[in-house]
N, C-alpha and C positions, 0 to 999 in steps of 0.2 A: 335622193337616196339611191336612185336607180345608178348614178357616177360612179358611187362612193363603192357602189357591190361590182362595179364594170372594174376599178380601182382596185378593191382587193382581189378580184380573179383573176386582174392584169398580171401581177404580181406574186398574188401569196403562192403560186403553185413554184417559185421558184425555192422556197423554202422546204419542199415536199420533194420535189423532183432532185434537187439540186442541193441539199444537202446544204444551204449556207447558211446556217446556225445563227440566223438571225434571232430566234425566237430564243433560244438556247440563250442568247447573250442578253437577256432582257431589262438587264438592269442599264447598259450601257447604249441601245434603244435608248428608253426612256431617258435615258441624260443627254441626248444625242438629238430628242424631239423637246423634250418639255419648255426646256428656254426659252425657242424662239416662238413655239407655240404659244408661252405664255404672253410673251411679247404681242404677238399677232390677236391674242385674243382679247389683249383688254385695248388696243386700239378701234377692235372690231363693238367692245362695248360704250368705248369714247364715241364711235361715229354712230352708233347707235341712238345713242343719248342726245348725241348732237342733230338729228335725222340727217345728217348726211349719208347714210347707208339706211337699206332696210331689204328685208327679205319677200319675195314671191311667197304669200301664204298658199295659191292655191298648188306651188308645188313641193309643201314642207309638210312633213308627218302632224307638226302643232306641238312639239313637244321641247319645251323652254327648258334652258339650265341658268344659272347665274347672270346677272345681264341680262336675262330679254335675249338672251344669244339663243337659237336654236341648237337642238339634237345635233341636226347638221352637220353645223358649222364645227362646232366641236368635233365632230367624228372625221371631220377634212383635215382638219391640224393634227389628227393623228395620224388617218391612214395616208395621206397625200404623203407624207416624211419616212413613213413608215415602206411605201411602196418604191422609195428612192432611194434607201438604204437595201430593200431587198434585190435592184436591180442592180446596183450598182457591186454588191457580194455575188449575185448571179453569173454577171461578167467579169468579176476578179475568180471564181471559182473555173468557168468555162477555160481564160485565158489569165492562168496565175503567170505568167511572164509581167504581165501589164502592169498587176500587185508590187512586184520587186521594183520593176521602172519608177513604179510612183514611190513606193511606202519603203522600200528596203527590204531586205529578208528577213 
């Protein structure tokens, strides 16, 4: 958990400071995470099932969602994507030149 809070203060201040209306766009966020998220999450409940994966209890809150999958994990598939879209708006914001090279105006 301690990652996931280092994760979002890596990050979320650039939506405070910086103005990049990630949060603002929140629907397109969530279309933007949820796919591969979903994808990642239920491999993560195949390997689960399979015990080819399994989690450190003694450094997990204990707190289960669907699958046997931890709080966690779930909260990694959102704010890990979540923390890479805001940096990536961060530095198209700092340097919009970069935005036009890639995206077009």
């Amino acid at each position: 958990m301690a990652m996931l809070i280092f994760i979002f203060c890596g990050s979320g201040w650039l939506e405070i400071v910086l103005k990049t209306g990630v949060l603002r766009r929140l629907k397109r966020a969530v279309l933007s995470i949820f796919p591969i998220s979903a994808l990642f999450l239920i491999w993560d409940a195949y390997a689960i099932a399979q015990g080819h994966w399994f989690f450190d209890r003694t450094q997990m809150l204990g707190i289960y969602g669907p699958f046997s999958i931890p709080l966690e994990e779930y909260l990694f598939f959102l704010f890990v994507p979540l923390a890479a879209i805001l940096t990536i708006e961060g530095v198209t914001t700092v340097k919009p030149h970069w935005r036009k090279g890639e995206f077009g105006e």
